[in-house]
PyMOL Python script that loads the backbone (N, CA, C, O; Angstrom):
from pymol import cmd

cmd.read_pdbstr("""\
ATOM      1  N   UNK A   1     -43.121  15.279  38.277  1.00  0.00           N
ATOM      2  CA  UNK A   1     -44.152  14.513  38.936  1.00  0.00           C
ATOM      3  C   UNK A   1     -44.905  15.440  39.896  1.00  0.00           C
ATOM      4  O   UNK A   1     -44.364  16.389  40.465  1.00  0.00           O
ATOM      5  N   UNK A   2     -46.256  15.082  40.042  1.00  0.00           N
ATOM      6  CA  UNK A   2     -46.615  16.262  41.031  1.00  0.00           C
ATOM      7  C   UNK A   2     -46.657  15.910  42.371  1.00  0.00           C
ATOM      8  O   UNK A   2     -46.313  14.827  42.844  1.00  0.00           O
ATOM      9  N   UNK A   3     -47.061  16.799  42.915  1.00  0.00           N
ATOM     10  CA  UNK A   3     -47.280  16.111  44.093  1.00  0.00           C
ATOM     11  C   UNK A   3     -48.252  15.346  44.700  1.00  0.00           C
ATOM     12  O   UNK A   3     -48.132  14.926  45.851  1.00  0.00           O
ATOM     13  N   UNK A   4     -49.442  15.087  43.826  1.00  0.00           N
ATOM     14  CA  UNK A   4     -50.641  14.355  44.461  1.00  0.00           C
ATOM     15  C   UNK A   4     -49.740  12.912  43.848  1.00  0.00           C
ATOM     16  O   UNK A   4     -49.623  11.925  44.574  1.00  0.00           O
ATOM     17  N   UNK A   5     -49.231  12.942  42.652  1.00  0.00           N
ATOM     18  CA  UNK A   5     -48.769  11.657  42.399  1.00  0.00           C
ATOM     19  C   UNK A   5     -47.602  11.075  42.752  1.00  0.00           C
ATOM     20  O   UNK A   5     -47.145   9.970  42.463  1.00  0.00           O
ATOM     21  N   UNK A   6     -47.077  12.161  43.567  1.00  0.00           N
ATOM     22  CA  UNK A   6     -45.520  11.294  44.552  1.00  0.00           C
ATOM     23  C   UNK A   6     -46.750  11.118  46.029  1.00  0.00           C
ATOM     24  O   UNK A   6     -46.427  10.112  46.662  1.00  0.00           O
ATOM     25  N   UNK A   7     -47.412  11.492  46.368  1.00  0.00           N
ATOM     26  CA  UNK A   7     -47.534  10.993  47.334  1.00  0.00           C
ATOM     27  C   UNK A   7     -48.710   9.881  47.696  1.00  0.00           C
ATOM     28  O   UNK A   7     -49.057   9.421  48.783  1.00  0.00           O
ATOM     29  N   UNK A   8     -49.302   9.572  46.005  1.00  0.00           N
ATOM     30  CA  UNK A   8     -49.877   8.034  45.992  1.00  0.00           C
ATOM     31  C   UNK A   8     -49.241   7.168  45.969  1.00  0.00           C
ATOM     32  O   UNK A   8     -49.726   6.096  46.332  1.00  0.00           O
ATOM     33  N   UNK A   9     -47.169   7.268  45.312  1.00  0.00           N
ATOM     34  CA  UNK A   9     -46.740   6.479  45.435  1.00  0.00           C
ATOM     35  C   UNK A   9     -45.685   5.924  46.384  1.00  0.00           C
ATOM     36  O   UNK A   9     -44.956   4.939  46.266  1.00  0.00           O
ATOM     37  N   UNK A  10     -45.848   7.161  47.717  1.00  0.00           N
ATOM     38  CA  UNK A  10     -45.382   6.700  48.716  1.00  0.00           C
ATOM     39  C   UNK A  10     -46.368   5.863  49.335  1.00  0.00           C
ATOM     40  O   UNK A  10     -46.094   4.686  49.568  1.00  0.00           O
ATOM     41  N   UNK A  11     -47.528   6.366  49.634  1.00  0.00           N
ATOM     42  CA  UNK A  11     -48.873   5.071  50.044  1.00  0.00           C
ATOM     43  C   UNK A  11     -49.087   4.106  49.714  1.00  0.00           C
ATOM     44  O   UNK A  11     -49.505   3.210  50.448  1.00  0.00           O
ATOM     45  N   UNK A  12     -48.799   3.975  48.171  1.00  0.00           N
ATOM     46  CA  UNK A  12     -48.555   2.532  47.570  1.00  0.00           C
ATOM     47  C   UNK A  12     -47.362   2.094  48.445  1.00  0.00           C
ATOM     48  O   UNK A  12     -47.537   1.297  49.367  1.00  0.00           O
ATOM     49  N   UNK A  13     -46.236   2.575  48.182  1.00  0.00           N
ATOM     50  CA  UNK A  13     -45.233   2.159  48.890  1.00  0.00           C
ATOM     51  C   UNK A  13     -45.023   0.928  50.379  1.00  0.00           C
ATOM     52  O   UNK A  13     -44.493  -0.151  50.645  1.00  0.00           O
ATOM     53  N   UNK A  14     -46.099   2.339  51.192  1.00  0.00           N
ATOM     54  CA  UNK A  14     -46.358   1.853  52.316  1.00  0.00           C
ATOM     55  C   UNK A  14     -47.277   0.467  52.656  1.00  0.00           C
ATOM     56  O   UNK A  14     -47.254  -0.284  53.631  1.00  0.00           O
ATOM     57  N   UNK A  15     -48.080   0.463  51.443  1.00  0.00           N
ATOM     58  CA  UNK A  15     -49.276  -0.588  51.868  1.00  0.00           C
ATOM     59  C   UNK A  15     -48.252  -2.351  51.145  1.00  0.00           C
ATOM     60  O   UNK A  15     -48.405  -3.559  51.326  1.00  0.00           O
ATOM     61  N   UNK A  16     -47.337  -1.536  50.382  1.00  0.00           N
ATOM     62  CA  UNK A  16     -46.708  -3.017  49.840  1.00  0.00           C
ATOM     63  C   UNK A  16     -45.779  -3.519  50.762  1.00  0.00           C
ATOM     64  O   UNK A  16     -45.482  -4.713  50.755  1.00  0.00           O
ATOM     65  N   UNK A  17     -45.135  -2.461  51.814  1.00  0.00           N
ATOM     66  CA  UNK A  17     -44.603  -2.625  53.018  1.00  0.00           C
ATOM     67  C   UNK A  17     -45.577  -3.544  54.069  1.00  0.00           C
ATOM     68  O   UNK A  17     -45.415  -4.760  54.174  1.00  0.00           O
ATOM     69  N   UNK A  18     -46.151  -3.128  54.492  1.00  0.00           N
ATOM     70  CA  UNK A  18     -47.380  -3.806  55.150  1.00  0.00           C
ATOM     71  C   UNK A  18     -47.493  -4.843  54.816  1.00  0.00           C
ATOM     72  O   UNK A  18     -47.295  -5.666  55.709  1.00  0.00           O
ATOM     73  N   UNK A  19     -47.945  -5.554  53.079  1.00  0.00           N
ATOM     74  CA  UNK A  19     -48.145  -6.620  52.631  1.00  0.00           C
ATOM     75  C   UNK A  19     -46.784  -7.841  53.299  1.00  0.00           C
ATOM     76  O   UNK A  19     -46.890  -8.841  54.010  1.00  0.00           O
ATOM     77  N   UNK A  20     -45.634  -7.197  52.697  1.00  0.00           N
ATOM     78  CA  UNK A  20     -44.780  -7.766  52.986  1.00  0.00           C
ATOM     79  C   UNK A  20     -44.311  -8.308  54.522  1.00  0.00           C
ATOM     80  O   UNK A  20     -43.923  -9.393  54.954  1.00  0.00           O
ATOM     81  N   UNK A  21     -44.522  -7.142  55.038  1.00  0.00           N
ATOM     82  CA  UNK A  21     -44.192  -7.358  56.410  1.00  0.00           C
ATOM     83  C   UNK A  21     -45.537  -8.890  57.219  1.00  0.00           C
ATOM     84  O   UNK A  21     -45.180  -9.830  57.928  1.00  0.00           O
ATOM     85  N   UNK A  22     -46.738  -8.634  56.828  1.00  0.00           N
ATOM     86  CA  UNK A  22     -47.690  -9.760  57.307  1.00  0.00           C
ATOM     87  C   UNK A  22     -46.857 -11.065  56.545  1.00  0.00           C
ATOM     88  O   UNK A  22     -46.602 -12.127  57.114  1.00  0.00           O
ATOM     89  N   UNK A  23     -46.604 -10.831  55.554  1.00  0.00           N
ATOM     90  CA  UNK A  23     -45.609 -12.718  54.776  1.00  0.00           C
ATOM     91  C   UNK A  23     -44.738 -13.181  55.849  1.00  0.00           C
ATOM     92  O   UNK A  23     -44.681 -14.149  56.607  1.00  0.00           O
ATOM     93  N   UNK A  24     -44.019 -12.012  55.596  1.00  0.00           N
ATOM     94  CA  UNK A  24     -42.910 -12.582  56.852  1.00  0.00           C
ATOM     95  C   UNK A  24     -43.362 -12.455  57.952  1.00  0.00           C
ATOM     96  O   UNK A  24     -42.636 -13.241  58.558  1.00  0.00           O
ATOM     97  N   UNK A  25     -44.155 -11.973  58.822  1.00  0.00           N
ATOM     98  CA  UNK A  25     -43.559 -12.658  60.072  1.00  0.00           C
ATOM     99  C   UNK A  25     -45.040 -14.404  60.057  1.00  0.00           C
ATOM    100  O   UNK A  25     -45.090 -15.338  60.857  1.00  0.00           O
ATOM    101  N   UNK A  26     -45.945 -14.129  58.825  1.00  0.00           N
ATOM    102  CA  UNK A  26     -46.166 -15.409  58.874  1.00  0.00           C
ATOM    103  C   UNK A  26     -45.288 -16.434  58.798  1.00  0.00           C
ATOM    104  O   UNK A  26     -45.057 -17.177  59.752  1.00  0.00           O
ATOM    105  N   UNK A  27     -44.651 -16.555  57.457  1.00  0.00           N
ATOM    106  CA  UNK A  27     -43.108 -16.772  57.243  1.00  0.00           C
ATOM    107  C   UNK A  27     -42.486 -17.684  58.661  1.00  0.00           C
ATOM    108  O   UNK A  27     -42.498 -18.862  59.017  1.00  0.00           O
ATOM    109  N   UNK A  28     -41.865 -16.150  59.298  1.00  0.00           N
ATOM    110  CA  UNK A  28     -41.167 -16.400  60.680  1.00  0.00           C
ATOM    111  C   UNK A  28     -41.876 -17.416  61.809  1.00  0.00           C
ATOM    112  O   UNK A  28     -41.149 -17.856  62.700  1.00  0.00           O
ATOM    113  N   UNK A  29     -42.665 -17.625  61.792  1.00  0.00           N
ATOM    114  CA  UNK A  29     -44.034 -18.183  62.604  1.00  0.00           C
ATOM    115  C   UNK A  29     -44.410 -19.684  62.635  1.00  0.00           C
ATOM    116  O   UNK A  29     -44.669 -20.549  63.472  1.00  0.00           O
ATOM    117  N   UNK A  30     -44.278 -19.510  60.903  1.00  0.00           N
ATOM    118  CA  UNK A  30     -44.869 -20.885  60.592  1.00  0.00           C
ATOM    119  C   UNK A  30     -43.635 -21.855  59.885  1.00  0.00           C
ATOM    120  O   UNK A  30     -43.818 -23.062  59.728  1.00  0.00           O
ATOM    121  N   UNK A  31     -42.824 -21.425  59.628  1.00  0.00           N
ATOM    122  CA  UNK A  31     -41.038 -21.944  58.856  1.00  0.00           C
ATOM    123  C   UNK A  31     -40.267 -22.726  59.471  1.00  0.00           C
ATOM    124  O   UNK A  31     -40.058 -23.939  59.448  1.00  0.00           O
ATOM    125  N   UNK A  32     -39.599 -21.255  60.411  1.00  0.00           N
ATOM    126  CA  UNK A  32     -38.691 -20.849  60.530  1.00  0.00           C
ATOM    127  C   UNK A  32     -38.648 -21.414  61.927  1.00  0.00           C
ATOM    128  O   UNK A  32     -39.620 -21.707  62.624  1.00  0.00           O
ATOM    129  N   UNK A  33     -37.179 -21.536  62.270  1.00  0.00           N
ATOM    130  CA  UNK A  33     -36.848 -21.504  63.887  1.00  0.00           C
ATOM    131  C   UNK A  33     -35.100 -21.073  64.408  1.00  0.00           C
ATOM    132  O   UNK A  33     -34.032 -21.028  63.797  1.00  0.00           O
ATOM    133  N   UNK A  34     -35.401 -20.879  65.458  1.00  0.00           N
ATOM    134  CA  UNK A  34     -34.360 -20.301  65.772  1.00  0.00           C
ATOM    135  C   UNK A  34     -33.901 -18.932  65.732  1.00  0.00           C
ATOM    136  O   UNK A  34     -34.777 -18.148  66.098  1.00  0.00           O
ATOM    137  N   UNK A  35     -32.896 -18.439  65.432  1.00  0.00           N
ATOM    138  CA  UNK A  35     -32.615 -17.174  64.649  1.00  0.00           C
ATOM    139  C   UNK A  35     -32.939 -16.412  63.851  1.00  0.00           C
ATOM    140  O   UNK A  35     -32.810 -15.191  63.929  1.00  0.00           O
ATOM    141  N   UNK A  36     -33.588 -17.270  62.627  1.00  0.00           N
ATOM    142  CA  UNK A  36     -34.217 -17.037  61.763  1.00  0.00           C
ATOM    143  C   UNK A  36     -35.030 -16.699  61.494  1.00  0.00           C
ATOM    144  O   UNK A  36     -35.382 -15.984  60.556  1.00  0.00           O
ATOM    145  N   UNK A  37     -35.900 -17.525  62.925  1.00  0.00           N
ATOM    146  CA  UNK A  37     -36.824 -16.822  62.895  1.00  0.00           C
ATOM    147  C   UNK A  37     -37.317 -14.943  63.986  1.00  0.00           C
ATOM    148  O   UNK A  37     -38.359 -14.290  63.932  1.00  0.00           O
ATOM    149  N   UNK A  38     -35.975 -14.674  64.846  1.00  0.00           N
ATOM    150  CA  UNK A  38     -35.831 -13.385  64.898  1.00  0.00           C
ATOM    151  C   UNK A  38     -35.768 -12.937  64.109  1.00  0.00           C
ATOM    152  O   UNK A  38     -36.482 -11.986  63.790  1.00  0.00           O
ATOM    153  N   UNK A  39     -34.839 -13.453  63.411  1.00  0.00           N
ATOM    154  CA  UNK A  39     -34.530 -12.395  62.083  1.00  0.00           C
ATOM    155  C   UNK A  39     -35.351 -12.120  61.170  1.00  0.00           C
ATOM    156  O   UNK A  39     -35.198 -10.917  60.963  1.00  0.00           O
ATOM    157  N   UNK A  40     -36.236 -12.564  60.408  1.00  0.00           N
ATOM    158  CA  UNK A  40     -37.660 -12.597  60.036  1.00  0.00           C
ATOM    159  C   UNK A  40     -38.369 -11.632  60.266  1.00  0.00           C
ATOM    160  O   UNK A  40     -38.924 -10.748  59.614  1.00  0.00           O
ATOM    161  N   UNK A  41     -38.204 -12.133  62.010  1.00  0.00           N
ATOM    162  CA  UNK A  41     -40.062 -11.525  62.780  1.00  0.00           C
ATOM    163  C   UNK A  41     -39.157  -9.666  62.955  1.00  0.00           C
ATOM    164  O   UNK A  41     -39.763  -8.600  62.847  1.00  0.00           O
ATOM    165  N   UNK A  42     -37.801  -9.804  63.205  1.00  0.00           N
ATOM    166  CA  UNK A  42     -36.977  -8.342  63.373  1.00  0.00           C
ATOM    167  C   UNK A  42     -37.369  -7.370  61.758  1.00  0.00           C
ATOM    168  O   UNK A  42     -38.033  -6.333  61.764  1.00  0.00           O
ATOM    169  N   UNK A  43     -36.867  -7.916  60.684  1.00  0.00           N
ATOM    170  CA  UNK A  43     -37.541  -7.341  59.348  1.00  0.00           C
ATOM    171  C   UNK A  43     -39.200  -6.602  59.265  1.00  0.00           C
ATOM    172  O   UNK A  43     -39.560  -5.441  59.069  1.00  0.00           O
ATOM    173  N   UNK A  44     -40.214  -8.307  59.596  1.00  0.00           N
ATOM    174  CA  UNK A  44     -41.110  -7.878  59.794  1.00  0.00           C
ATOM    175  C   UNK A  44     -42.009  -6.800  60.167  1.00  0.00           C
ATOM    176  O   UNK A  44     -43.055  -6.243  59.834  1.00  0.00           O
ATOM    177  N   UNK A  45     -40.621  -6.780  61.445  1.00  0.00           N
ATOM    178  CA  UNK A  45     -41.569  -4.941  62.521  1.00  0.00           C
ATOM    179  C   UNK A  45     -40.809  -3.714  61.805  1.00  0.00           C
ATOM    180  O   UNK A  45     -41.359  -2.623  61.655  1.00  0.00           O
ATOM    181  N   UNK A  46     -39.274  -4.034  61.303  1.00  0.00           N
ATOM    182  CA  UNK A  46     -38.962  -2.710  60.649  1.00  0.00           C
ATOM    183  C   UNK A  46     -40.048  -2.569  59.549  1.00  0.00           C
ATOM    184  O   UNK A  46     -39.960  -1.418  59.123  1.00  0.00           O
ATOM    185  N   UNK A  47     -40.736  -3.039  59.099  1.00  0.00           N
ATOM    186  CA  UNK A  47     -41.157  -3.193  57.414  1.00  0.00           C
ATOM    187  C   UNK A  47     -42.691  -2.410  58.021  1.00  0.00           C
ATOM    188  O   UNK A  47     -43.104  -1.509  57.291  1.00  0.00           O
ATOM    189  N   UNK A  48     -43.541  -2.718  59.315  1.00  0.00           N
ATOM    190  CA  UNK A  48     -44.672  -2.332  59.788  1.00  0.00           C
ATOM    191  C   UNK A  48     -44.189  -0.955  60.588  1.00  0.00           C
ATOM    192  O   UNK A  48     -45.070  -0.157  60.910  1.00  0.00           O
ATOM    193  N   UNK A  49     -43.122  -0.734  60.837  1.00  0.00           N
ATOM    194  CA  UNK A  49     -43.334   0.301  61.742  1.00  0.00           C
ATOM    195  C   UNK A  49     -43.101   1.727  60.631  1.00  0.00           C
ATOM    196  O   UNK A  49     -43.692   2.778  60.881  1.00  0.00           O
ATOM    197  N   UNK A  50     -42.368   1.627  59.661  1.00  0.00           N
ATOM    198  CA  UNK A  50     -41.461   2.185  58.852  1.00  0.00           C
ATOM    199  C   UNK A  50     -42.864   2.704  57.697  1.00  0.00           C
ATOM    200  O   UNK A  50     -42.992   3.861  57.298  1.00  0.00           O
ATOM    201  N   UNK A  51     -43.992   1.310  57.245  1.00  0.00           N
ATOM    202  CA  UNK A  51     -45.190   1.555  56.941  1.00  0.00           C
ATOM    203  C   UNK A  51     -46.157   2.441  57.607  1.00  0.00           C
ATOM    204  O   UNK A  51     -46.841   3.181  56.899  1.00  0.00           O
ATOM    205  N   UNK A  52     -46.270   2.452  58.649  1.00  0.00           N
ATOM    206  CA  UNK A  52     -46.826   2.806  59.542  1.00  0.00           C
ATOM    207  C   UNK A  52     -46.629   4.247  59.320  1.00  0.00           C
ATOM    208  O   UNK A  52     -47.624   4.953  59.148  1.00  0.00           O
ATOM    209  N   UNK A  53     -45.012   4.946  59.301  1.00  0.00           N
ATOM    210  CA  UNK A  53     -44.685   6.551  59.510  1.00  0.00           C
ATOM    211  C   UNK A  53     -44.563   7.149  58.077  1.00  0.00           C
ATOM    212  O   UNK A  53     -44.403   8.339  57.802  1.00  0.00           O
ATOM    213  N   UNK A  54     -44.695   5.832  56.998  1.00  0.00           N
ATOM    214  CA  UNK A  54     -45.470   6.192  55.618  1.00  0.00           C
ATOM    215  C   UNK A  54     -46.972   6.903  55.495  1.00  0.00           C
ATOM    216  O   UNK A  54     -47.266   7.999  55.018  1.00  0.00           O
ATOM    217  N   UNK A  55     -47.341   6.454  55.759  1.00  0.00           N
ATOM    218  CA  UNK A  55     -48.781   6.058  55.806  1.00  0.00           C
ATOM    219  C   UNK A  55     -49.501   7.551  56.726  1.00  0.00           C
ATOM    220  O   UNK A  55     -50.432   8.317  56.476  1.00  0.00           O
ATOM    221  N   UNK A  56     -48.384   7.417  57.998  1.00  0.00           N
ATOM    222  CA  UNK A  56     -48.801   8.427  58.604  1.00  0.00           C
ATOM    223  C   UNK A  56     -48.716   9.872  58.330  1.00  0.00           C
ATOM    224  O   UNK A  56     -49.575  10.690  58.661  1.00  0.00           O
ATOM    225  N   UNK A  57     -47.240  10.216  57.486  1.00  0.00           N
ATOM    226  CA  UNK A  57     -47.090  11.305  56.937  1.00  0.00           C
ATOM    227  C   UNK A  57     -47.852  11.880  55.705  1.00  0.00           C
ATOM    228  O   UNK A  57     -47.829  13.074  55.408  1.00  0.00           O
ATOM    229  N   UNK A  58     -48.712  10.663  54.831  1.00  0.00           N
ATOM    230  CA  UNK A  58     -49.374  10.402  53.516  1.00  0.00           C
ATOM    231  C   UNK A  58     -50.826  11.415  53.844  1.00  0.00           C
ATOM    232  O   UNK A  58     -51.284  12.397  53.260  1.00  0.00           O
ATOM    233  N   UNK A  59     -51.310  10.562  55.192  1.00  0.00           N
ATOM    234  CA  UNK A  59     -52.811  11.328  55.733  1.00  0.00           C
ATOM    235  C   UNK A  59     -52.940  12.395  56.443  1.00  0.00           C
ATOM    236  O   UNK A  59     -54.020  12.960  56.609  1.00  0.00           O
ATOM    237  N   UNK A  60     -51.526  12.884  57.075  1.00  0.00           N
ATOM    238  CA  UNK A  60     -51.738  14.099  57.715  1.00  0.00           C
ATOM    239  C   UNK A  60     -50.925  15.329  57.404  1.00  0.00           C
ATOM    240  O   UNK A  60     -50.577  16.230  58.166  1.00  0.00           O
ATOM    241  N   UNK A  61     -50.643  15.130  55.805  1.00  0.00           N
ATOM    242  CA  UNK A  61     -50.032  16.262  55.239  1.00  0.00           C
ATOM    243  C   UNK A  61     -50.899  17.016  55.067  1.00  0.00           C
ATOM    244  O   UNK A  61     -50.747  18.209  55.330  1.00  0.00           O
ATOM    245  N   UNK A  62     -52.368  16.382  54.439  1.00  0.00           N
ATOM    246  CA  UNK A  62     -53.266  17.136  53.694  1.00  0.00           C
ATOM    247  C   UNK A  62     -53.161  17.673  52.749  1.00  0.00           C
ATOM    248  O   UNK A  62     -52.027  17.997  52.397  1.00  0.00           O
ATOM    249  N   UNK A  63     -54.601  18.084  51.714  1.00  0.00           N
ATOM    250  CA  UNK A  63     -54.927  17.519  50.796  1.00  0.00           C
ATOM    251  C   UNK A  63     -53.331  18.392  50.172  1.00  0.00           C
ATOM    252  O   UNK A  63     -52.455  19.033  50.752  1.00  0.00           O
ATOM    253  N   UNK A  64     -53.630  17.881  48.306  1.00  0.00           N
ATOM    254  CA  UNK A  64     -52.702  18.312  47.834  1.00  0.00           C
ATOM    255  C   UNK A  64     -53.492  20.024  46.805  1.00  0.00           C
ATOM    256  O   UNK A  64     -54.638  19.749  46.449  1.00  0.00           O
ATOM    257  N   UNK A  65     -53.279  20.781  46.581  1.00  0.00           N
ATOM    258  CA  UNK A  65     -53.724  22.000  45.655  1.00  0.00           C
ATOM    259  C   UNK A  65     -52.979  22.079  44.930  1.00  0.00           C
ATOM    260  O   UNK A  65     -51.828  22.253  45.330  1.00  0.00           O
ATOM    261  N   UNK A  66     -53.226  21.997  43.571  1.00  0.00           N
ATOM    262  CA  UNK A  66     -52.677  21.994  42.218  1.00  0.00           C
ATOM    263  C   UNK A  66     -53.561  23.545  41.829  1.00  0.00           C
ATOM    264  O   UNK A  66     -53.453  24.054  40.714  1.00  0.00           O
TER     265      UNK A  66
END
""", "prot")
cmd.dss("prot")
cmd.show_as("cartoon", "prot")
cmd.util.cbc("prot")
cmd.orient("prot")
């Protein structure tokens, strides 16, 4: 695999992270109560922050040279 195409599919990765993470803590928000809904909204931020240092390593590697 090369490397321009492992690292579209860590970005993909990241943006399906993201997706996910906005469900849930809608999810958590609008559901849920109690615990559950920590537990949720706790997923949620691992899933955005974790996207986030995807995403971040994706744009500031720079470019790829084949």
């Amino acid at each position: 695999m090369s490397p321009g195409l492992l690292k579209m599919w860590i970005a993909l990765s990241g943006i399906a992270l993201m997706f996910i993470a906005v469900i849930s803590i809608m999810f958590s928000r609008e559901k849920c109560k109690g615990i559950f809904k920590g537990i949720f909204a706790t997923f949620a931020y691992l899933c955005m922050i974790t996207a986030g240092i995807l995403i971040f390593l994706v744009v500031f590697s720079g470019p790829v040279s084949e």
